[in-house]
C-alpha positions as CSV (number, residue, x, y, z in Angstrom):
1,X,134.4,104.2,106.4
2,X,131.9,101.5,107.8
3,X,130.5,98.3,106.6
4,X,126.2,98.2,105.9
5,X,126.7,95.7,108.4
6,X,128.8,98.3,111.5
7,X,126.4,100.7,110.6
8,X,122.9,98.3,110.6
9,X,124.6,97.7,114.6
10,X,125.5,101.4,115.5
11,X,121.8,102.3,114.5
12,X,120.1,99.2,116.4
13,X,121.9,100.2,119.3
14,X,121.1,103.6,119.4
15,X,117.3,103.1,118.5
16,X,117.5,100.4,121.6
17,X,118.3,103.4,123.5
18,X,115.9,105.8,122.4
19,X,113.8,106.9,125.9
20,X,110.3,107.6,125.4
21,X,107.7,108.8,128.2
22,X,106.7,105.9,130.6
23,X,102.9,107.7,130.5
24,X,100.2,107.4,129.4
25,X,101.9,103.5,128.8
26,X,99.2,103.1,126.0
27,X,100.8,105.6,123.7
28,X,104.2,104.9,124.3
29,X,104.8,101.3,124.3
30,X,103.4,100.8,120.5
31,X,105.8,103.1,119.7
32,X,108.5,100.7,121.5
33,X,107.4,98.1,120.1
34,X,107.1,99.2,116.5
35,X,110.5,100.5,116.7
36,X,112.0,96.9,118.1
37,X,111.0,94.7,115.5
38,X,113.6,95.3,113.4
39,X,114.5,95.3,110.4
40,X,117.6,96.1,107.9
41,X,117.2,99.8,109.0
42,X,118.4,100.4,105.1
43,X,117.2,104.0,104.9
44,X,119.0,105.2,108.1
45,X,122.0,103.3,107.1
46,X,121.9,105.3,103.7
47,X,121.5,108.4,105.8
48,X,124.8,107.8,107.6
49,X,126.8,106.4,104.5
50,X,126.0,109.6,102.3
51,X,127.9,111.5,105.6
52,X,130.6,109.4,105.9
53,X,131.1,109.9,101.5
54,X,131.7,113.2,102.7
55,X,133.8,112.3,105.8
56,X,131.1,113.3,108.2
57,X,130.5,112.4,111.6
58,X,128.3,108.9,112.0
59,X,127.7,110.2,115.6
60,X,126.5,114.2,114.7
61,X,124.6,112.5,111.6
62,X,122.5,110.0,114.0
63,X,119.9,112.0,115.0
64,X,119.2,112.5,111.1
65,X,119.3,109.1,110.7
66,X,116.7,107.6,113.9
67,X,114.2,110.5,112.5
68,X,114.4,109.2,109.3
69,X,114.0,105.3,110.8
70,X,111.0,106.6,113.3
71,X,109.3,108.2,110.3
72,X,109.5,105.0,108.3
73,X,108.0,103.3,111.0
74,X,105.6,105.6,111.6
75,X,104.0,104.9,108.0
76,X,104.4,101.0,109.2
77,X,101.8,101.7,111.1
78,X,99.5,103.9,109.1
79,X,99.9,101.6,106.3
80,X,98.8,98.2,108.3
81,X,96.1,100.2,109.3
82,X,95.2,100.8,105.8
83,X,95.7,97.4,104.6
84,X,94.1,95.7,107.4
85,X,97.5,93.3,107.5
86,X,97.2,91.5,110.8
87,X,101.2,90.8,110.9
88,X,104.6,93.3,110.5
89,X,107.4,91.2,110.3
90,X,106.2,87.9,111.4
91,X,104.4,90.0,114.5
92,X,101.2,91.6,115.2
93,X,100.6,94.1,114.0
94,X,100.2,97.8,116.2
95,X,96.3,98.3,115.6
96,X,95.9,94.8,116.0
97,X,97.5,94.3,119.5
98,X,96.2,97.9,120.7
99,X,93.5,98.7,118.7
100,X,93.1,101.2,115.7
101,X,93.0,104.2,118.0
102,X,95.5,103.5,120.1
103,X,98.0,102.8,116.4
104,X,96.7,106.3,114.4
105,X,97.4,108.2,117.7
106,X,100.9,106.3,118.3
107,X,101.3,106.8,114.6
108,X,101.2,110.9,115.2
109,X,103.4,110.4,118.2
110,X,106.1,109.3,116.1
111,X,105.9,112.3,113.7
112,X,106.6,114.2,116.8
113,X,109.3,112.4,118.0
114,X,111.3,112.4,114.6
115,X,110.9,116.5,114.7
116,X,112.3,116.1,118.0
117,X,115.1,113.9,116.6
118,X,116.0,116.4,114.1
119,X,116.0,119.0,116.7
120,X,119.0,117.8,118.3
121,X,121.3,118.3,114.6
122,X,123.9,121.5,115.1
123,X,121.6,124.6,114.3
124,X,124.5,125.4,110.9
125,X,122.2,122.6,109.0
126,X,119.2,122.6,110.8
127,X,117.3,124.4,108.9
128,X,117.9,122.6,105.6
129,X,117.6,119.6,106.7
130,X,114.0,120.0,108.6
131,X,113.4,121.4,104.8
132,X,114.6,118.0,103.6
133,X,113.1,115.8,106.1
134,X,109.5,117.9,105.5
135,X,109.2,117.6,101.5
136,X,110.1,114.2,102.3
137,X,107.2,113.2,104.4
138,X,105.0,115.2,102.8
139,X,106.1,113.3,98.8
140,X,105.5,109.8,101.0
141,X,102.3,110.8,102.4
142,X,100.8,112.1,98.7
143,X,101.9,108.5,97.2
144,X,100.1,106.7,99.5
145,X,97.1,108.7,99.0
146,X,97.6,107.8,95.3
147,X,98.2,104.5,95.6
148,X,94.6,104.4,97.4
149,X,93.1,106.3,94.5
150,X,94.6,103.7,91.9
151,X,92.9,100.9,93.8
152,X,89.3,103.1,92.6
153,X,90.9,104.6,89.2
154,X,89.7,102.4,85.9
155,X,93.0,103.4,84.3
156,X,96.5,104.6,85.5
157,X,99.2,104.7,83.1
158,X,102.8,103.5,83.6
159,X,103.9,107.3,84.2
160,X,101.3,107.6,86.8
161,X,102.5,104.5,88.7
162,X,106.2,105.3,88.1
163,X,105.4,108.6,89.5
164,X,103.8,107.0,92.6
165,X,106.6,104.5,93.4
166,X,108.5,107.7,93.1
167,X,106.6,109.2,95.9
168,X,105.8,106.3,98.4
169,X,108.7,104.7,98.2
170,X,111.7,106.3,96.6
171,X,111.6,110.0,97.6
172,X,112.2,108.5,101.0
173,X,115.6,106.5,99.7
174,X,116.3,109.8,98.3
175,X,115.8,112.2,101.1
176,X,117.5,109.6,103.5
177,X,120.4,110.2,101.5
178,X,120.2,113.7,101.0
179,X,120.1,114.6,105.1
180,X,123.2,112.5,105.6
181,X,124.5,114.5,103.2
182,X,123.6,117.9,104.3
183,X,124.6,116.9,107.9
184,X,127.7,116.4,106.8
185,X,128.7,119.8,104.9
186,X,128.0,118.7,101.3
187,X,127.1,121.6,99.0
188,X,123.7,121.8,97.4
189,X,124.4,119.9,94.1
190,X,126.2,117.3,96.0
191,X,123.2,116.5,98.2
192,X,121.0,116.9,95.6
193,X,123.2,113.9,93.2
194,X,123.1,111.5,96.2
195,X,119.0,112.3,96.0
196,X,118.8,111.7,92.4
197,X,120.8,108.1,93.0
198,X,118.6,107.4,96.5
199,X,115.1,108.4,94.5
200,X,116.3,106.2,90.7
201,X,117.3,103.4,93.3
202,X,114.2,103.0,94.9
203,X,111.7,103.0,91.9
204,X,114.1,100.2,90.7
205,X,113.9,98.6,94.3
206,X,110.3,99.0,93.8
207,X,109.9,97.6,90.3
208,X,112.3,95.0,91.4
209,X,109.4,94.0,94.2
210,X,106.6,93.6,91.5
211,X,108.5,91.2,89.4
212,X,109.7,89.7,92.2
213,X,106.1,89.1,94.0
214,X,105.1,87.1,90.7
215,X,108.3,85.3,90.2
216,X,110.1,85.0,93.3
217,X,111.1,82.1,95.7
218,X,108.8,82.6,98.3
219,X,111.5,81.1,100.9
220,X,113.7,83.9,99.6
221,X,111.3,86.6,99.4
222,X,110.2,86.4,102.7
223,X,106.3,87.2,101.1
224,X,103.8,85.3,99.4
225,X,104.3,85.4,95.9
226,X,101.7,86.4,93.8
227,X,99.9,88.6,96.4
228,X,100.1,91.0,94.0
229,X,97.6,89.4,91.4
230,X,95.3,88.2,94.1
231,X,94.7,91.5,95.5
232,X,94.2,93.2,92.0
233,X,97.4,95.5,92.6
234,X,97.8,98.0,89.2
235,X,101.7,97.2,89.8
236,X,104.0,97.6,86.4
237,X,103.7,93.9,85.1
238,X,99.6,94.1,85.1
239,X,99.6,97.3,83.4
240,X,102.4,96.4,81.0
241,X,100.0,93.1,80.7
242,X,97.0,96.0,80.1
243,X,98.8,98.1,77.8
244,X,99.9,95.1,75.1
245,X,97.2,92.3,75.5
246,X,94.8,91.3,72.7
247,X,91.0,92.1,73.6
248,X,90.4,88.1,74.0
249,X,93.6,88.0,77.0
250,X,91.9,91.2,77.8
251,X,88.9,89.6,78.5
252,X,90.9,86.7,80.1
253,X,92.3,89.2,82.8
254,X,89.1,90.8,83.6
255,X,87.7,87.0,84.5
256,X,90.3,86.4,86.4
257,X,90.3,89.8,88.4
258,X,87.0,88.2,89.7
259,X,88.2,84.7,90.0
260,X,87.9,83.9,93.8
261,X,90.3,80.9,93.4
262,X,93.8,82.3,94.5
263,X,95.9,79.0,92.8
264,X,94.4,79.5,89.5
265,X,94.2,83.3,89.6
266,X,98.4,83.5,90.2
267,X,98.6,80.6,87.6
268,X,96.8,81.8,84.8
269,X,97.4,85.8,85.4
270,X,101.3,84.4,85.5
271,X,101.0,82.6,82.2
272,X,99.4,85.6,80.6
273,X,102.9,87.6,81.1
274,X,104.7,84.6,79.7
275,X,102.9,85.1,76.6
276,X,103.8,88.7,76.6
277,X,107.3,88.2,77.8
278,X,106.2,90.8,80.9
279,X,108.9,89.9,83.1
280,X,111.6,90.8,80.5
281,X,109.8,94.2,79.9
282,X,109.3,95.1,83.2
283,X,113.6,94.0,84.2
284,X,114.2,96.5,81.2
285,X,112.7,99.6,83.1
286,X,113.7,98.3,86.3
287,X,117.3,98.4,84.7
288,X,117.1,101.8,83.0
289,X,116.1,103.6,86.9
290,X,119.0,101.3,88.3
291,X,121.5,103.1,85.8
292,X,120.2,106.4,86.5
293,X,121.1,105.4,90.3
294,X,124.3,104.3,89.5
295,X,125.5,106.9,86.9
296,X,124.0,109.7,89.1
297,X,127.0,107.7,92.1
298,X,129.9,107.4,89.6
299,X,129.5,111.2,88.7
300,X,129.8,112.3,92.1
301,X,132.8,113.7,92.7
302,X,134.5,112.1,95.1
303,X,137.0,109.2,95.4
304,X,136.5,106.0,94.1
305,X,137.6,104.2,97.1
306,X,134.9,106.2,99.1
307,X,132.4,105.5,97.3
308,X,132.7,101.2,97.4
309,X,130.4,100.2,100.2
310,X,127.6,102.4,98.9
311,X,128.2,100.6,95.3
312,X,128.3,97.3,96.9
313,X,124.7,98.4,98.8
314,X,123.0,99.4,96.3
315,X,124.1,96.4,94.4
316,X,122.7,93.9,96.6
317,X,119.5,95.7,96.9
318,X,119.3,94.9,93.2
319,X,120.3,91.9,92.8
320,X,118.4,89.8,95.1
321,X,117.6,86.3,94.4
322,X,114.5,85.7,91.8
C-alpha cells in the first residue's frame, strides 16, 4: 500500500509525461498548461487507493486515474470561463491567456483525451468503467447547470443545494473511487460502497468549504474569505440563515445582498449567523454526510490495516484548519 503522498508523485509524474499533439500549438498547449499547474491531484489519488484496497495494480489503474484528473481539469476550465475568474491557482487563467475560444475548444479537447485515457484499461473492465466515468461527467455537468440556475432561482431549498453539491462536486469523489475500484476486480457492491463513501465525503468536503469561506483563516484557506457573501452565493449557511431568520434580519439580509461595500457586507452578513448560531448548524450536517462516508468505509469488507491510509485521507480532508 502507498502513502497520499507516493501516490500525489506517481500521478504528477505520469501526467508530466502525458504527450499531446505539437499541432495546431493553440489547442494543445492550454491543455499543457492546465494540466501543469498542479494541484493535490486528490481525485486521481482516490482512484488509485480504492485499487490498491483491493490489491490492484497502481500501474493498470493509471490510465483510470489521469482520465479522471484530465476531466477535472477540463471543468477548470469551463468553470473559469463561467465565472469570469481571471486566476487558477495563483496563474492565469486558460481563457484569459488564450482567449475564450481558444479555452471552450481546449476544454472539449480534454474530454477527448480522457476517453482516450480510458481506452487504454484491459478490455475485462472496460466497459464498466466507460459506464462509470460517463454517468460521472454527465452528474458533474447537470450540477453545474444547476448551480447557474440557483444564481436566477428566488428560492432553493437545503435538499436542492444538497442535491447539487451532490452532483458538481461529490459524484466525482465518488466515481473516482468507484473506477479504481472496478479496475481492480471489485464486485459490484464493493465499488458501489467505496461510491457511497467518495459521494457522502464530498458533500461534507463541500459543506466544509461554505463554513469555511465565512470563518476561515484566509492564510490557511488559500481563498478570500467571505467571497461567498459578497457574491450572493445560496451556499448552506445563507439558506440555513433564510430558513430561521425573523422578517426584520430578513429584511437585514436583503439590504445587505445590495450593499456594494464588501467589509461591511462579510461583517454584518457574518454577525447575522452568530445570532443564529449558523456555523454550529451547518458543522452538524456537514458531520452527519462525513459519518455516512466513514460508516459506508468501516463496513467494507476488507482488512482493517488496508484500509488506514484512506481513513487517514479522508480525515484530513475534514479536518482542515478553521
Amino acid at each position: 500500500m502507498h502513502t497520499p503522498n507516493q501516490l500525489q508523485e506517481v500521478i504528477e509524474n505520469a501526467v508530466q509525461n502525458i504527450q499531446y499533439a505539437a499541432h495546431p500549438q493553440r489547442l494543445y498547449e492550454p491543455i499543457r498548461y492546465i494540466m501543469s499547474l498542479g494541484g493535490k491531484r486528490i481525485r486521481p489519488v482516490l482512484t488509485l487507493m480504492a485499487a490498491e484496497l483491493f490489491k490492484g495494480d497502481i500501474q493498470k489503474t493509471m490510465p483510470a486515474a489521469l482520465a479522471i484528473e484530465t476531466f477535472h481539469n477540463f471543468t477548470l476550465i469551463h468553470d473559469d470561463i463561467m465565472d469570469n475568474a481571471p486566476l487558477r491557482r495563483g496563474k492565469q487563467t486558460v481563457h484569459e491567456k488564450w482567449g475564450v475560444n481558444n479555452a471552450i475548444l481546449s476544454g472539449d479537447v480534454m474530454m477527448v483525451e480522457a476517453n482516450k485515457q480510458l481506452s487504454m484499461l484491459d478490455s475485462a473492465v472496460l466497459k464498466d468503467a466507460l459506464n462509470t466515468f460517463n454517468a460521472t461527467a454527465q452528474g458533474v455537468c447537470e450540477g453545474q447547470q444547476l448551480d447557474m440556475e440557483f444564481e436566477e432561482q428566488e428560492v432553493v431549498s437545503i435538499a436542492d443545494y444538497i442535491n447539487m453539491i451532490r452532483l458538481k462536486t461529490a459524484v466525482l469523489l465518488g466515481g473516482a473511487m468507484k473506477l479504481g475500484a472496478q479496475v481492480a476486480g471489485a464486485s459490484p457492491d464493493e465499488a458501489e460502497q467505496l461510491y457511497t463513501f467518495g459521494e457522502n465525503l464530498g458533500i461534507a468536503f463541500q459543506l466544509q468549504d461554505d463554513i469555511l469561506d465565512v470563518y476561515g483563516d484566509p492564510e490557511k484557506f488559500g481563498k478570500q474569505v467571505g467571497g461567498d457573501i459578497i457574491a450572493n452565493k445560496k451556499t448552506l449557511l445563507l439558506l440555513k440563515l433564510k430558513e430561521l431568520a425573523t422578517e426584520n434580519d430578513l429584511q437585514e439580509l436583503e439590504y445587505q445582498s445590495v450593499n456594494k461595500d464588501h467589509v461591511d457586507k462579510i461583517k454584518n452578513t457574518t454577525a447575522l449567523y452568530d445570532d443564529y448560531n449558523i456555523r454550529g448548524l451547518a458543522s452538524i450536517e456537514m458531520k452527519k454526510y462525513s459519518d455516512k462516508a466513514f460508516s459506508a468505509l468501516t463496513s467494507l469488507n476488507i482488512a482493517e490495516e488496508r484500509k488506514t491510509e484512506l481513513f487517514s485521507l479522508a480525515d484530513q480532508l475534514m479536518n482542515r484548519e478553521y
